[in-house]
C-alpha positions as CSV (number, residue, x, y, z in Angstrom):
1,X,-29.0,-8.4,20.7
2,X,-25.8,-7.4,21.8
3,X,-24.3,-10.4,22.3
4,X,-25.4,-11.0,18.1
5,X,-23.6,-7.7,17.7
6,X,-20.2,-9.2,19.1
7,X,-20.3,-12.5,18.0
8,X,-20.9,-10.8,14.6
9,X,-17.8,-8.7,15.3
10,X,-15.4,-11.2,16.4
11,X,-16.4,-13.6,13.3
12,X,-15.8,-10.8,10.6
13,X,-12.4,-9.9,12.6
14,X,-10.9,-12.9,12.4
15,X,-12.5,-13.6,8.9
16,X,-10.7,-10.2,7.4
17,X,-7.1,-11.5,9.8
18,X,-7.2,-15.2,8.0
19,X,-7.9,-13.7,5.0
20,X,-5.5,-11.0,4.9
21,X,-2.3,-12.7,6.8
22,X,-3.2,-15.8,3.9
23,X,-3.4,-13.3,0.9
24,X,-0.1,-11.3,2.0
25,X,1.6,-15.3,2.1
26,X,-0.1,-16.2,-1.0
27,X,1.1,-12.7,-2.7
28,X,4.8,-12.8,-1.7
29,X,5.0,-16.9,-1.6
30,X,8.5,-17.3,-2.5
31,X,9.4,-14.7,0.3
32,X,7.2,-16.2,2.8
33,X,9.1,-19.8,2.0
34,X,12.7,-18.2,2.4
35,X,11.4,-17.2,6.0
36,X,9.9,-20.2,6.4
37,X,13.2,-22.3,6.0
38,X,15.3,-19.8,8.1
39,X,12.7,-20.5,10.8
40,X,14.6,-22.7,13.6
41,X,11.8,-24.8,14.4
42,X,9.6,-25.1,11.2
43,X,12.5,-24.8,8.6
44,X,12.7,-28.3,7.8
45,X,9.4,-28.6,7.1
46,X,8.8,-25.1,5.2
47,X,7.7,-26.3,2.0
48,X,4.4,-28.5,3.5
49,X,3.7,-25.2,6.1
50,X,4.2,-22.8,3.3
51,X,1.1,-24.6,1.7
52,X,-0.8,-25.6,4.6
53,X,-0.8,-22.6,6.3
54,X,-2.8,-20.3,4.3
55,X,-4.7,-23.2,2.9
56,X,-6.3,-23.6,6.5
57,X,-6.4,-19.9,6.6
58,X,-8.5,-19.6,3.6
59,X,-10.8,-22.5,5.2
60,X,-11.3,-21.2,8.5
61,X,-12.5,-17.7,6.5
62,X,-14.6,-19.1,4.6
63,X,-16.3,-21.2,7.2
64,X,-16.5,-17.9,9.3
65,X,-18.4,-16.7,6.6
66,X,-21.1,-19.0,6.4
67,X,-24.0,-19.0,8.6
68,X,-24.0,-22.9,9.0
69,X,-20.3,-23.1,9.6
70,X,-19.8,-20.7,12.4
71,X,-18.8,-23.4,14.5
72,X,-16.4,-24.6,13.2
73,X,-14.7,-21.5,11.8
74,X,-14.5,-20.5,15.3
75,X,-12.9,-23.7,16.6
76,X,-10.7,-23.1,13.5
77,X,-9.6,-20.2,14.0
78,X,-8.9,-20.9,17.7
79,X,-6.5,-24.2,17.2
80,X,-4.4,-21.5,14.4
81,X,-4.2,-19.4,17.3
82,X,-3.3,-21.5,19.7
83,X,-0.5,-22.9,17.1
84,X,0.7,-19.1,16.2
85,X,0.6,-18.3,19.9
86,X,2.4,-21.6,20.8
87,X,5.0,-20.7,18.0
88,X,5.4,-17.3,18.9
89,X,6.1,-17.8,22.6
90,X,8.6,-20.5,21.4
91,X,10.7,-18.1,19.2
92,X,10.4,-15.5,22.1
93,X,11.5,-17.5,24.7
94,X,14.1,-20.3,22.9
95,X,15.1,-18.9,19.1
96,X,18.7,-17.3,18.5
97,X,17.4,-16.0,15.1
98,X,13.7,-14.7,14.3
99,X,13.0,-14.6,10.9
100,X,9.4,-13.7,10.7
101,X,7.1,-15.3,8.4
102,X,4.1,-12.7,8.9
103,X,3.1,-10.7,6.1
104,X,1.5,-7.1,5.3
105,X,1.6,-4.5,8.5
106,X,2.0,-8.0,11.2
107,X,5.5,-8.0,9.9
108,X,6.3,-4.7,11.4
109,X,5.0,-5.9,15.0
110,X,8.2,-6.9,17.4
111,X,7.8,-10.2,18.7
112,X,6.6,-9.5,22.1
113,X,3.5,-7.4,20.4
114,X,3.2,-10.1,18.4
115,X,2.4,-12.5,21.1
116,X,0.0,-10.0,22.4
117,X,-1.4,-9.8,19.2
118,X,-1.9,-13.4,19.2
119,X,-3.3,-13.8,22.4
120,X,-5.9,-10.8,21.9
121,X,-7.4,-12.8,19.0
122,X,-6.9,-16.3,20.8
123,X,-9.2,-15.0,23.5
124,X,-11.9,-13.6,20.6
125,X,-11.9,-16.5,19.2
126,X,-12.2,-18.2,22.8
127,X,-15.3,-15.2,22.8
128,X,-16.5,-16.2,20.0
129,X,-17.3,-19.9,21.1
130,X,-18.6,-19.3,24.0
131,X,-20.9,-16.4,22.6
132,X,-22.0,-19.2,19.8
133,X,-22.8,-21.5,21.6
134,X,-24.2,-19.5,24.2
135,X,-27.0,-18.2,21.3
136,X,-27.6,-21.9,20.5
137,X,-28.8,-22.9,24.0
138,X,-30.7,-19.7,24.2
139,X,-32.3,-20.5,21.0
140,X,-33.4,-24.5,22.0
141,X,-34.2,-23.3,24.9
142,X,-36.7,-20.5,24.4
143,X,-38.9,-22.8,21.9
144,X,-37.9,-21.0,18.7
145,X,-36.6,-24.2,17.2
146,X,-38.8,-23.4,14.0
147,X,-37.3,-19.8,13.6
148,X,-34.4,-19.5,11.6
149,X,-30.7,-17.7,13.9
150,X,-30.7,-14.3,13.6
């Protein structure tokens, strides 16, 4: 039961953080792409990004949403982190400038909390996985193949 409770949590925290950092982009685009071309490493491929990004946001979302797409929302959501996290850490440690492409309130964080931002939802999505597929074993494994998940 409790273990439902979290997995339930981390699906619906990470579905409101795609959702909302892919709105804020979506909402301010032509900001977003100006950032996006300042960026040292990404700015020569800004335009493709500025599309992709909260594309795969919206998708990872969505398939958080769904009860038969948990799965792979989760390992969605974890490669974006891990990507974010990698990019982060590269600005941090390598980048003379540090435009930042974030939108709504994640704009405000410095780049170090950022990257502890990004790790804190890296590991619920890392969570997340092992929660869900923790539940499935449980479930083949008790002989309620015929009930539906819970």
């Amino acid at each position: 039961m409790k273990s439902s409770f979290v997995l339930s949590f981390i699906r619906y925290a990470l579905c409101f953080l795609f959702l909302y950092t892919s709105f804020n982009k979506l909402m301010a685009f032509d900001y977003y792409l100006y950032d996006l071309k300042r960026s040292p490493l990404l700015g020569n491929y800004a335009t493709i990004i500025a599309i992709l990004v909260p594309g795969a946001e919206l998708l990872v979302a969505a398939l958080l949403l769904l009860e038969k797409t948990i799965r792979g929302g989760l390992l969605g959501s974890l490669g974006l982190m891990v990507l974010f996290t990698i990019y982060v850490g590269y600005v941090l440690l390598y980048a003379a400038t540090r435009p930042c492409t974030c939108g709504g309130i994640i704009r405000n964080l410095t780049w170090p909390q950022h990257f502890v931002f990004n790790i804190c939802f890296l590991l619920l999505s890392i969570l997340g996985l092992y929660l869900q597929r923790r539940s499935l074993a449980t479930y083949f494994h008790t002989g309620d193949a015929e009930k539906p998940l819970e």
